[in-house]
N, C-alpha and C positions, 0 to 999 in steps of 0.2 A: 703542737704535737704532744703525746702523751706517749710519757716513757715507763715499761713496768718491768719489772721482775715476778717470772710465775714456774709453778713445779705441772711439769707434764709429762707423764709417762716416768715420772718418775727421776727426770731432768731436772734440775735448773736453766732456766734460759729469761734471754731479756726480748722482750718484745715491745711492739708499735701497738697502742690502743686506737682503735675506728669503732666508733659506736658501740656495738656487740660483740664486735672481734677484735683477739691481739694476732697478729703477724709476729712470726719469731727472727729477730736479727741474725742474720747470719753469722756463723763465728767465724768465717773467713773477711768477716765488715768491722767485729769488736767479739776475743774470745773470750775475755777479761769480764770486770763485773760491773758494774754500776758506777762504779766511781771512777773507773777505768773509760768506761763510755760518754760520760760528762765533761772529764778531760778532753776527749777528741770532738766533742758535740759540733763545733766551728767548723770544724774541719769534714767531718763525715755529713752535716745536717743536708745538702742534696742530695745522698746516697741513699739517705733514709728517708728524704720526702718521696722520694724516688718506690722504695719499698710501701711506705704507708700509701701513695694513688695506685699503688699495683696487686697489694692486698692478696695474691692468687695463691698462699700458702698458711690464709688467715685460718684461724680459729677461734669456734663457740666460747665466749668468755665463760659460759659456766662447762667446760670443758676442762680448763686449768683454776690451777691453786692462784691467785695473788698471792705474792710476798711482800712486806717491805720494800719499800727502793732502794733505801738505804741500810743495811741488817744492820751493821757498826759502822757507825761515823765516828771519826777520832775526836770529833767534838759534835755534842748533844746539846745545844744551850736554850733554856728558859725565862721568857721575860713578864715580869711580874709586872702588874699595878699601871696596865698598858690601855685598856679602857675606862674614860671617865665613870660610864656607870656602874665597873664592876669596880671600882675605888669606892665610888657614892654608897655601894652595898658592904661595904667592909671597916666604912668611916673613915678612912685612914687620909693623909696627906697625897694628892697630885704629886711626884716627882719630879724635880727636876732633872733626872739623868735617870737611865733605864735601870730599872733594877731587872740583874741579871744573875744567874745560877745552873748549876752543870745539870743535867740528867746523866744517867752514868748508862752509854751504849748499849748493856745489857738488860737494860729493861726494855728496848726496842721488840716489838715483834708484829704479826701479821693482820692485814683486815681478814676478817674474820674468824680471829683467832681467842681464847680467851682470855679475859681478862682476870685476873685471881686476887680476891679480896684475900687478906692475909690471913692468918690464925690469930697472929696477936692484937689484931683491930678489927674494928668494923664501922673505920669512920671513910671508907672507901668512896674518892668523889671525882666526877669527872671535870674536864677543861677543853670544850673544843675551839680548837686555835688553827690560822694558816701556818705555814711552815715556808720559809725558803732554804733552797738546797742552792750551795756554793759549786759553783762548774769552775773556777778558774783561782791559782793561786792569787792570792792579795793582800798587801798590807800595806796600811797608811791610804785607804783607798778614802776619797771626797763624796760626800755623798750623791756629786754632779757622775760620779762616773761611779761607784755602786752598783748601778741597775748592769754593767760589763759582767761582773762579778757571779750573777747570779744566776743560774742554770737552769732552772725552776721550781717550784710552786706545789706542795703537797698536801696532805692534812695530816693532825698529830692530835691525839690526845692526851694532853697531859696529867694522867692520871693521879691522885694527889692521896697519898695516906696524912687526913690531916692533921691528929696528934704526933705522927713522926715529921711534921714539917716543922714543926714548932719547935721541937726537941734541937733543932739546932738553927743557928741566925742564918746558916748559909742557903736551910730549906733541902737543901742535897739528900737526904737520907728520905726524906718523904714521899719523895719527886720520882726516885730510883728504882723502888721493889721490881725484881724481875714481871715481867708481862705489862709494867706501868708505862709504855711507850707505841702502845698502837699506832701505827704510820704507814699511810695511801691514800686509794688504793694505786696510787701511782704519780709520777711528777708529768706536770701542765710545763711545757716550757717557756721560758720569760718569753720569747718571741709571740707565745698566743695568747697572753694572757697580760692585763693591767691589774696589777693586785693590792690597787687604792681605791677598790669600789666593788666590794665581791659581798654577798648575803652569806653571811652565815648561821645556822641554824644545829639545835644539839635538841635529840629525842633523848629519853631513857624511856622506853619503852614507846607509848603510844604518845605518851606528854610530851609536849615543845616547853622546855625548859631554857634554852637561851637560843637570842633571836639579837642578831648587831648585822652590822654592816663595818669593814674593813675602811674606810674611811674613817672611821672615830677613832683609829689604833694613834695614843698620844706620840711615840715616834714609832715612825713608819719604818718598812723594811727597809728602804735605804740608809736611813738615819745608823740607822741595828749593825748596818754593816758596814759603816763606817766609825762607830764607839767601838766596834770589837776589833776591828783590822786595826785601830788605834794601839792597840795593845800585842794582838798576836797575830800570827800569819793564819788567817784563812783557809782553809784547803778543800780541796775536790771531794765533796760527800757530805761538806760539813752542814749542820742541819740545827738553824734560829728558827725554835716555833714561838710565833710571836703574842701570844698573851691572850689570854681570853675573858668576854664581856661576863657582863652581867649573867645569875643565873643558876650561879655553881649551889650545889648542894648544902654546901656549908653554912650559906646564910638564908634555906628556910627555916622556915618556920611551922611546923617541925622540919629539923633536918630530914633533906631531900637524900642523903647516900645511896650509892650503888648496894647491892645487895645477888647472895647468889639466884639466878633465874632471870634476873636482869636482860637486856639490850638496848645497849648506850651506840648511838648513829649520829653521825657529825657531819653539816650537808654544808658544803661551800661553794656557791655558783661559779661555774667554769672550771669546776676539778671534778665533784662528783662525789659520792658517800665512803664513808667508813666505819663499818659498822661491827663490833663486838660484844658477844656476849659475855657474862659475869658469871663466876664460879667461885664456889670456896678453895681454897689454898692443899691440894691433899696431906693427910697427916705423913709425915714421916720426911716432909723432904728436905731431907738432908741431904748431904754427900761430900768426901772427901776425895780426891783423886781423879781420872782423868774423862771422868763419865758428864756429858754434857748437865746443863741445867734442865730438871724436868718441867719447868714454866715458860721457854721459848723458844721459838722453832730455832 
């Protein structure tokens, strides 16, 4: 089942994806949002299978906006240094334990939305990675039961300004910049999907720049969710995008960077694409007070 969030008519609503059409969930079924709806996923998932074979209120996917699934998740986490051959291209040491780090919720934002190279850089690179999304509280969870935990299965790009990743060990400031969190176009739920043998593939434009298979990922998503539930409680929305292979920009030769005019598309068998264009950052954006962020929906 594929779960999404889309704007129509000017709405927010959550709907059931079928090939070219989303079905809109009733908000007398879940009013609430996303994370609210993953919560009860156990509990409603006949009601909604129920809705997705009956489809009689579907609509033209290019009709609605995708959103995000998740717009803020109270935790954003990153794992580095997760495919052997995107180590092999970096030189660095195999891990013995995941290296991990925050993305900060507001750089989340929509497929097809822009992506914005900054002003004060322009070493702007991309990272197409899987993602799981947490449906159920958990801590101290084993990695035999893990797979309980998990809600389903998105895509992320982790967008990386890479002189500001450097600038600090934690990597958090580089990881971060508003728009640097492209995520969809929506969640595959664990029920349909095995997410230890999935192809994945990243264009920037017309080029196939990385090409892996989720099977090489050194620890896998259950491993992920049981080092982090080791530590902290887990929660409904929370969102491990889990590392990406070989490929990234940073180690061509010449460097490969995004750039504005760009489109960066991230293809992972059994979810489906996400695809954003690249922009310059506009001048002035500033602001102080109570006026949204101008770089995400």
């Amino acid at each position: 089942m594929k779960l999404a969030r889309f704007l129509y008519s000017g709405k927010q609503q959550l709907g059931i994806v079928t090939e070219q059409h989303i079905t809109p969930i009733p908000s007398t079924l879940c009013s609430g949002s996303m994370t609210e709806l993953l919560c009860q996923l156990n509990e409603l998932r006949p009601l909604l299978e129920t809705i997705e074979e009956s489809a009689h209120q579907a609509l033209d996917l290019d009709q609605v906006t995708l959103l995000a699934p998740v717009p803020q998740p109270e935790k954003f986490i990153g794992v580095g240094l997760n495919y052997a051959d995107h180590i092999a291209e970096t030189g660095l040491q195999t891990p013995e334990f995941p290296t991990l780090f925050n993305k900060q919720s507001s750089c989340v934002t929509d497929p097809g939305a822009p992506i914005y190279r900054p002003n004060l850089s322009n070493k702007l690179d991309y990272e197409g990675e899987l993602a799981l999304v947490i449906g159920q509280y958990c801590r101290n969870v084993s990695v035999a039961d893990a797979p309980r935990a998990i809600a389903g299965y998105t895509i992320v790009n982790d967008v990386s300004v890479r002189d500001w990743q450097i600038k600090s060990p934690t990597w958090t400031l580089g990881k971060s910049f508003d728009s640097h969190g492209p995520m969809g176009p929506w969640i595959v739920t664990s029920d349909s999907l095995e997410p230890h043998n999935l192809e994945l593939r990243t264009w920037l434009n017309d080029e196939l720049r990385q090409h892996s298979n989720t099977r090489h990922l050194i620890f896998n998503c259950y491993q992920l969710v049981a080092t982090l539930s080791a530590v902290c409680t887990l929660k409904p929305g929370d969102v491990i995008a889990t590392g990406t292979c070989s490929g990234v920009g940073v180690k061509m030769k010449p460097r490969g960077y995004m750039k504005p005019g760009d489109q960066v598309t991230i293809e992972i068998e059994g979810i489906g694409r996400l695809s954003n264009p690249v922009l310059q950052e506009p001048e002035g954006n500033s602001f102080i007070g109570s006026a949204p962020p101008v770089l995400n929906s």
